[in-house]
C-alpha positions in Angstrom: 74.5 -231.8 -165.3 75.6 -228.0 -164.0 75.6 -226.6 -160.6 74.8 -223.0 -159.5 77.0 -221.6 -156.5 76.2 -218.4 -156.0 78.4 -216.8 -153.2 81.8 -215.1 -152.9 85.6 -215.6 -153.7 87.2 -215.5 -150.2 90.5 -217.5 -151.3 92.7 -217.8 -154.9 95.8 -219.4 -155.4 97.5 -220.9 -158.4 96.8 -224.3 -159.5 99.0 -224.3 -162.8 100.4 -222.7 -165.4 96.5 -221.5 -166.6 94.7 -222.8 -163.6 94.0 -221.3 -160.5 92.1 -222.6 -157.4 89.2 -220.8 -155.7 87.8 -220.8 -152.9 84.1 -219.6 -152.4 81.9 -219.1 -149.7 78.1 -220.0 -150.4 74.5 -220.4 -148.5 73.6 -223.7 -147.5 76.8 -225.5 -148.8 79.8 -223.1 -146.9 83.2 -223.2 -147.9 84.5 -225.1 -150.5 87.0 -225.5 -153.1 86.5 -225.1 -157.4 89.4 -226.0 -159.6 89.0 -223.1 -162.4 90.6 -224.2 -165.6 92.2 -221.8 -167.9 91.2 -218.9 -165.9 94.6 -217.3 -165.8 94.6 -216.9 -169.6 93.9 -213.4 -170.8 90.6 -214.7 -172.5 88.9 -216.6 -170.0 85.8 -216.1 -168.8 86.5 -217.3 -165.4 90.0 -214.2 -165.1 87.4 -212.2 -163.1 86.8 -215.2 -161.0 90.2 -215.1 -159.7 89.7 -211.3 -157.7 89.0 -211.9 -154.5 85.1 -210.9 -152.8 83.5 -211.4 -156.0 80.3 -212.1 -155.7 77.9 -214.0 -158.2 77.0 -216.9 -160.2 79.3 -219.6 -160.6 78.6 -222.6 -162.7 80.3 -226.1 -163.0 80.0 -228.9 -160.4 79.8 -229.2 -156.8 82.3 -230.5 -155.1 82.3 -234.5 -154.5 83.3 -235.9 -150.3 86.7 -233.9 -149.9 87.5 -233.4 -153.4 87.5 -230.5 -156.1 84.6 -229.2 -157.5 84.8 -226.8 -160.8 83.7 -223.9 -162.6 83.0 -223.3 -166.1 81.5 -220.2 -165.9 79.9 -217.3 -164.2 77.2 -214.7 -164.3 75.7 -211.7 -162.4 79.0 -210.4 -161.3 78.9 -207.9 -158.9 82.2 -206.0 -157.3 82.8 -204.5 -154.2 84.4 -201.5 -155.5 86.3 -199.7 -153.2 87.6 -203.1 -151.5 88.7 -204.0 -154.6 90.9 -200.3 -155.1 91.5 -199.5 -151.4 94.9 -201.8 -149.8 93.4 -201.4 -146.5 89.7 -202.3 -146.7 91.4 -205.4 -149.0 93.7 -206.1 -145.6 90.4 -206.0 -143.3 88.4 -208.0 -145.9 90.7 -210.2 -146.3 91.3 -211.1 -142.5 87.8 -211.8 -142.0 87.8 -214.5 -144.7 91.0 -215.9 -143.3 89.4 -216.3 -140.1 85.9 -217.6 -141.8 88.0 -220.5 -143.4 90.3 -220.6 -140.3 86.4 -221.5 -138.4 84.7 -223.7 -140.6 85.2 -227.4 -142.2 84.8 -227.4 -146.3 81.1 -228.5 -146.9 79.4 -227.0 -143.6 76.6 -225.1 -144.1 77.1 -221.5 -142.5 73.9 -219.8 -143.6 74.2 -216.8 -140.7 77.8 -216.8 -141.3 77.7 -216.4 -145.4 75.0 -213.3 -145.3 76.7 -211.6 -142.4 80.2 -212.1 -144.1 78.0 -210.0 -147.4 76.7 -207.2 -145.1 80.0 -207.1 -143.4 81.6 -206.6 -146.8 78.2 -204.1 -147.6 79.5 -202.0 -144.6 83.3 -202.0 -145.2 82.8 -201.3 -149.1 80.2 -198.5 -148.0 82.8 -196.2 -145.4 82.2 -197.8 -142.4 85.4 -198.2 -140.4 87.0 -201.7 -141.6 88.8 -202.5 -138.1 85.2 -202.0 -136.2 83.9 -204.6 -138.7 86.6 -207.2 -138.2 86.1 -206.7 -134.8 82.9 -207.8 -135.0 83.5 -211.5 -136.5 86.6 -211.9 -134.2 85.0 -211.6 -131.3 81.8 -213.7 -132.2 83.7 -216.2 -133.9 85.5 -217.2 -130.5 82.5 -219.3 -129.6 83.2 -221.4 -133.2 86.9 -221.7 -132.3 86.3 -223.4 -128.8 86.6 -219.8 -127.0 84.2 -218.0 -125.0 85.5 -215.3 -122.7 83.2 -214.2 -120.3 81.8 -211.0 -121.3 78.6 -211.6 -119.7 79.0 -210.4 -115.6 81.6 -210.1 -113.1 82.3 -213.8 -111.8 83.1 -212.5 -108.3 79.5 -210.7 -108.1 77.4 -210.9 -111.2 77.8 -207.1 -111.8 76.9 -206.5 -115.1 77.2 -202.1 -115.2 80.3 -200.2 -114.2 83.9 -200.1 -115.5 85.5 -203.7 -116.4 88.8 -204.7 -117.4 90.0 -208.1 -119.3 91.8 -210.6 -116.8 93.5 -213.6 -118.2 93.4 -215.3 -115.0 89.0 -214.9 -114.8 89.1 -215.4 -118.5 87.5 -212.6 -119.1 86.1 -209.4 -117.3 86.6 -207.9 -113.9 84.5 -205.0 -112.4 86.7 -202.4 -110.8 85.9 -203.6 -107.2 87.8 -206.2 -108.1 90.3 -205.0 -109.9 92.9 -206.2 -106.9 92.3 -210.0 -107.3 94.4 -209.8 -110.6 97.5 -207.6 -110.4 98.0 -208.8 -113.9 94.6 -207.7 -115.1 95.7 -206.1 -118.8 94.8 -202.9 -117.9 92.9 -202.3 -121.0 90.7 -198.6 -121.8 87.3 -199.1 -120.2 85.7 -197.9 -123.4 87.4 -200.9 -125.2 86.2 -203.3 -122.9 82.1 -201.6 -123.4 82.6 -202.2 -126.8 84.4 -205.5 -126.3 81.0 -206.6 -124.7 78.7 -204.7 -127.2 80.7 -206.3 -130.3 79.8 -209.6 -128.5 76.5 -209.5 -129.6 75.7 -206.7 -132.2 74.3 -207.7 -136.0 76.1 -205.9 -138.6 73.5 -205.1 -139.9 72.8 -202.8 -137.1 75.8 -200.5 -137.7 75.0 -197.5 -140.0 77.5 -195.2 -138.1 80.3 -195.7 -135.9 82.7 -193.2 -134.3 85.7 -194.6 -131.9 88.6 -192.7 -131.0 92.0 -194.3 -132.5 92.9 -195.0 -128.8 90.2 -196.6 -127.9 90.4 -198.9 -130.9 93.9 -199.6 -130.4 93.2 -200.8 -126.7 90.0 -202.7 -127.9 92.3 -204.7 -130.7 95.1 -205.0 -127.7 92.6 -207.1 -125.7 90.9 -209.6 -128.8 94.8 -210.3 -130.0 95.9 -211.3 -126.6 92.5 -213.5 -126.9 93.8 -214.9 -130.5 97.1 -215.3 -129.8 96.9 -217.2 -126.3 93.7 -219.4 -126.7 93.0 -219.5 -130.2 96.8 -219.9 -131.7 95.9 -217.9 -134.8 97.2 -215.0 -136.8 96.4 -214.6 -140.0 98.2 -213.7 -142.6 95.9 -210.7 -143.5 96.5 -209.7 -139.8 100.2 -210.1 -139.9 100.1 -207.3 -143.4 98.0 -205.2 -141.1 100.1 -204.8 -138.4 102.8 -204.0 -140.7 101.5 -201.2 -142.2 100.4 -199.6 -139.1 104.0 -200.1 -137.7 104.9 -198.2 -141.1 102.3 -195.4 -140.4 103.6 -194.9 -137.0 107.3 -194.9 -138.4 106.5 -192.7 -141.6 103.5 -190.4 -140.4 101.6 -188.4 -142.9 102.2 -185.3 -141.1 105.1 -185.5 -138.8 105.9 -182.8 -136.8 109.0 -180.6 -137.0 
């Protein structure tokens, strides 16, 4: 007997000399893990298996309690294009899946997860800013990770309009009348923290255009790192290459002036 998986490769590493290991995510069964044999030879069927964010048809056999499952085919490939040719929609792309396996036990089902991960990859692959995307899962995947900053109200007064920043000490936002309580507030762009709180609950599937300034942005990833690195305890690898290159943009600028 054969099983369908249809979903996405989020993870590939080598298994072998000719075997690799895939990782796919897929409706109704989640996360799991497919032993591809032979699909590091030149020939095989299953090569295109091994690029990451494909997205089709797999074939083979589910996976059994926690072992392997494994493909012997696939079908109705489709390729997100420009992720696949562009290093930093890959990086973005790639930090998003880190963080979706990072969330979720092999074998859950992740139904809302798996098609917004697909739109999310829609919108990166179609021009729509990559950070503003990743932004997006990071923030609502705190409440999966045992997090959940409040983002809601002020807790001193329940305001829920005005300027906010982040404190670390409320666990989350502070209204400017209150700014005092927390000399140790971060200080963050009040912009970041409106979209801090927007990103909070906005569908993907929502954003058709988005326009933040690069300071703003920089202010808004500021805040959800501190949030990563403190209470979470992750930093994924994809993030790690990220933050690299950006240190290398700001030390080799396109344009530097004279």
């Amino acid at each position: 007997m054969t099983d369908k998986i249809s979903g996405i490769v989020i993870g590939v590493r080598d298994y072998s000399e000719n075997d690799s290991l895939i990782k796919i995510i897929s409706p109704a069964i989640g996360i799991n893990s497919y032993l591809a044999r032979g699909s590091k030879k030149a020939n095989s069927q299953l090569k295109i298996a091994t690029q990451l964010f494909v997205h089709g048809d797999f074939f083979g056999r589910f996976p059994k309690g926690r072992g392997l499952g494994y493909l012997n085919s696939i079908e109705s490939v489709t390729l997100f294009d420009q992720i696949s040719l562009d290093i930093v929609l890959n990086a973005y792309a790639s930090h998003i899946a880190e963080l979706l396996i990072a969330a979720f036990d092999e074998n859950s089902e992740i139904d809302h997860w798996y098609l917004m991960f697909i739109q999310g990859l829609k919108k990166i692959n179609d021009g729509l800013d990559p950070q503003i995307i990743a932004n997006i899962f990071e923030i609502q995947l705190l409440a999966v990770f045992g997090v959940e900053p409040n983002l809601r109200a002020d807790p001193i007064d329940d305001t829920v309009e005005g300027e906010f920043d982040f404190s670390e000490q409320y666990n989350g936002i502070l209204a400017k009348q209150h700014y005092a309580l927390d000399p140790h507030r971060l200080h963050a762009n009040p912009k970041a923290i409106y979209y801090l709180r927007l990103f909070s609950e906005i569908k993907v599937s929502q954003i058709n255009s988005i326009q933040i300034s690069a300071n703003i942005k920089r202010s808004l990833q500021r805040v959800i790192n501190l949030i990563y690195d403190q209470q979470v305890g992750l930093k994924t690898r994809a993030r790690r290459f990220i933050e690299q290159m950006e240190t290398l943009q700001n030390k080799f600028p396109e344009n530097p002036t004279n």
